[in-house]
N, C-alpha and C positions, 0 to 999 in steps of 0.2 A: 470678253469673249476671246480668251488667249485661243481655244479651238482654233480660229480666222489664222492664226497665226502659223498652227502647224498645218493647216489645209492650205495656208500660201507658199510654205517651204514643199509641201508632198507636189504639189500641183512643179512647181516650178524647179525641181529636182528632176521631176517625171519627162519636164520635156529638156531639160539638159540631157541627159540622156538616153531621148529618143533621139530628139535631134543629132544628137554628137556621136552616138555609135552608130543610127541610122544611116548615117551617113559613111562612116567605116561601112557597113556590114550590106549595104546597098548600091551607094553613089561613088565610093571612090573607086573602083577598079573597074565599072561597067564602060562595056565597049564603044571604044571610037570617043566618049565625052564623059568620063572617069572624070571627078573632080580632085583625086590623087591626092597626099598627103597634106601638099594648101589645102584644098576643101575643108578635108577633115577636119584641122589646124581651125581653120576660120567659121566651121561651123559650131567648133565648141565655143569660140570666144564671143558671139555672136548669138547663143543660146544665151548669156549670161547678160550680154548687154539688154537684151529684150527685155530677161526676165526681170532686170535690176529696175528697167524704169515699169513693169507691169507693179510689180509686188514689192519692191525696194521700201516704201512707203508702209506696208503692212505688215512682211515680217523682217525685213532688212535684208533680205535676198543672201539667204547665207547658201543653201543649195547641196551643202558638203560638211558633212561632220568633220575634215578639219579646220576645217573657218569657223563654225560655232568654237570648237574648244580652242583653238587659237584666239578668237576674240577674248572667249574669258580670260584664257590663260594674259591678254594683255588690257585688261580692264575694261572692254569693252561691250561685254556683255553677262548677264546673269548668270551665274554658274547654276541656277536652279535652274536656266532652262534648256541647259544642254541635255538631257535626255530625250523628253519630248521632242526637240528642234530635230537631233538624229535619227529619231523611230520614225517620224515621218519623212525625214528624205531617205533613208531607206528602203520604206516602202514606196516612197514615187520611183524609186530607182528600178524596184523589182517590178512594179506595174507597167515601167516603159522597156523593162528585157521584158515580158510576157506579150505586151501588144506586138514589138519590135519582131518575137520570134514568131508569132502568129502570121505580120506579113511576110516574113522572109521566107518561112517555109510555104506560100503560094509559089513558092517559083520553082521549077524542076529544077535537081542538082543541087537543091541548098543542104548542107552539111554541117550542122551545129557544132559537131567536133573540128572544123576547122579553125577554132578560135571563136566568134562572135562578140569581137570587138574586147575580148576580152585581156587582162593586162597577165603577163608572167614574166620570167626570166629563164636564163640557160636555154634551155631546146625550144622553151615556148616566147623568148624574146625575139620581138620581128629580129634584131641584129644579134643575136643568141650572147646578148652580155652575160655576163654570169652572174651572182647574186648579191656582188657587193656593188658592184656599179650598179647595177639595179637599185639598189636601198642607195645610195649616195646621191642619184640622180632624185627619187623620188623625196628624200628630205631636202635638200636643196633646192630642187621647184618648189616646195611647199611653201619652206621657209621665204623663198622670194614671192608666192605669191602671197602669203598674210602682210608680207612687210608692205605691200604696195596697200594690199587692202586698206590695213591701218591708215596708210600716208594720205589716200585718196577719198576719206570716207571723214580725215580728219575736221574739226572745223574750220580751220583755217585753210584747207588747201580750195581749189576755183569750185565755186558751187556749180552743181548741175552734172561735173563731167567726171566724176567717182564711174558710173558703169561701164562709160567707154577706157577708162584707165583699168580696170579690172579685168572688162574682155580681152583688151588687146593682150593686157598680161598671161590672161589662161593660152589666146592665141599664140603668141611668142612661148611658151610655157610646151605645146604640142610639138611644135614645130622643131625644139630641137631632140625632144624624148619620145617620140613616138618609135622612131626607130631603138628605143632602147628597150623601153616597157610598155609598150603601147599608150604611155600617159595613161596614169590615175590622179595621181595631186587630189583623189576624191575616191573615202572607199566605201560611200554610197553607191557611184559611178559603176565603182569595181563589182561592188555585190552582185550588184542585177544581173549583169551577163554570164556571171562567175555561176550561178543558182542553175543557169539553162545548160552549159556548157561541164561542169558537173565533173570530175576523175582531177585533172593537170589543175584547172582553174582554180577550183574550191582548196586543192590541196596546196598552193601558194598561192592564195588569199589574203591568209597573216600578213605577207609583205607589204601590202597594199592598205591595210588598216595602221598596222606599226609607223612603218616610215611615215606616209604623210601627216599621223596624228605628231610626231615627233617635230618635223619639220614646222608645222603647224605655230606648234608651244615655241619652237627657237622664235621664229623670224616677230612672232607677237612681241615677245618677251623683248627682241634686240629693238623691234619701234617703242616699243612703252621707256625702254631704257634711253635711247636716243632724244626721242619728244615727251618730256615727261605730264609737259601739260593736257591732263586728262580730256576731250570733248565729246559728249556725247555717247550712247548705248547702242551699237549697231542694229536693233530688235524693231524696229518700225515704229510705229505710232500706237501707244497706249490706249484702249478702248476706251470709252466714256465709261 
């Protein structure tokens, strides 16, 4: 029943990115007790830790088409199930911007062209970087978040504590790129709000699939190189 598999990835894609732009596009700037850009920071890192010990077992909590093809790209997972793996977290992605804009627009003054957590550069970068720091930044989180993945997920490193090494790393990962790109490192992440928010968004998108699938392949490619010994398919537990 691989099905299980992508219905673990859609499900737990869906609330990374309820969770982690809900909270952009909700909780950090709300008055008097805004959870500001830690919040933000810690609720994505934190979506992924949950998700990893709910589903980590089932489909390997990959959540982002660049960790699926970063894994392959570093022997870690089936290149025949990269398509499937990413049709479904893009669709959990797009399912959690549709619920996400359904509650926000309950509230007077919600304005969906104000961004909606949505990732850009130049006029639409919180810190208006321009287009090359923007891609520099977005392969470089990438490429350090697959390199941890890998390290963490290896068999040899402490069993049990790969999802809290992961989260913290997407956390730390926010925390210094938000003010750049609004952090993607995931352009499942990016799609969903990018669909709602529609003209700027959609129309630098590409940046947001490019770079991180790029960053993705380096940082796989530089741990498979460094630890050559192979352990393990990051995909969950094979069905009977």
């Amino acid at each position: 029943m691989e099905a299980k598999k992508y219905a673990a990835e859609l499900i737990g894609t869906f609330w990374l990115t309820f969770a982690g732009c809900g909270s952009a596009v909700i909780a950090s700037a709300f008055p008097q007790v805004g959870i500001g850009l830690l919040g933000v920071a810690l609720t994505f890192g934190l979506s992924v830790v949950t998700m990893a010990y709910a589903i980590g077992h089932i489909s390997g909590c990959h959540l982002n088409p660049a960790v699926t093809v970063g894994l392959a790209a570093g022997g870690r997972f089936p290149a025949g199930q990269i398509l499937p793996y990413v049709i479904a977290q893009v669709a959990g992605a797009i399912a959690a911007a549709a619920l996400l804009y359904v509650i926000a627009s309950g509230a007077p003054g919600f304005d969906v062209s104000k961004g909606f957590a949505s990732n850009g550069y130049g006029a639409h970068s919180p810190g208006h970087y321009d287009v090359m720091a923007c891609c520099i930044t977005e392969v470089v989180m990438t490429a350090m978040f697959l390199f941890i993945i890998m390290g963490a997920t290896h068999g040899k490193a402490p069993a049990g504590f790969a999802p809290l090494a992961i989260g913290l790393t997407l956390t730390m990962i926010h925390l210094v790129s938000i003010p750049i790109t609004n952090t993607s490192v995931n352009p499942a992440r990016s799609t969903g709000p990018a669909l709602f928010v529609g003209g700027w968004a959609l129309a630098q998108l590409w940046l947001f699939w490019v770079a991180p699938l790029i960053g993705g392949v380096l940082g796989a490619v530089v741990y498979r190189w460094l630890s050559k010994e192979p352990t393990g398919v990051v995909e969950g537990t094979r069905p009977a």
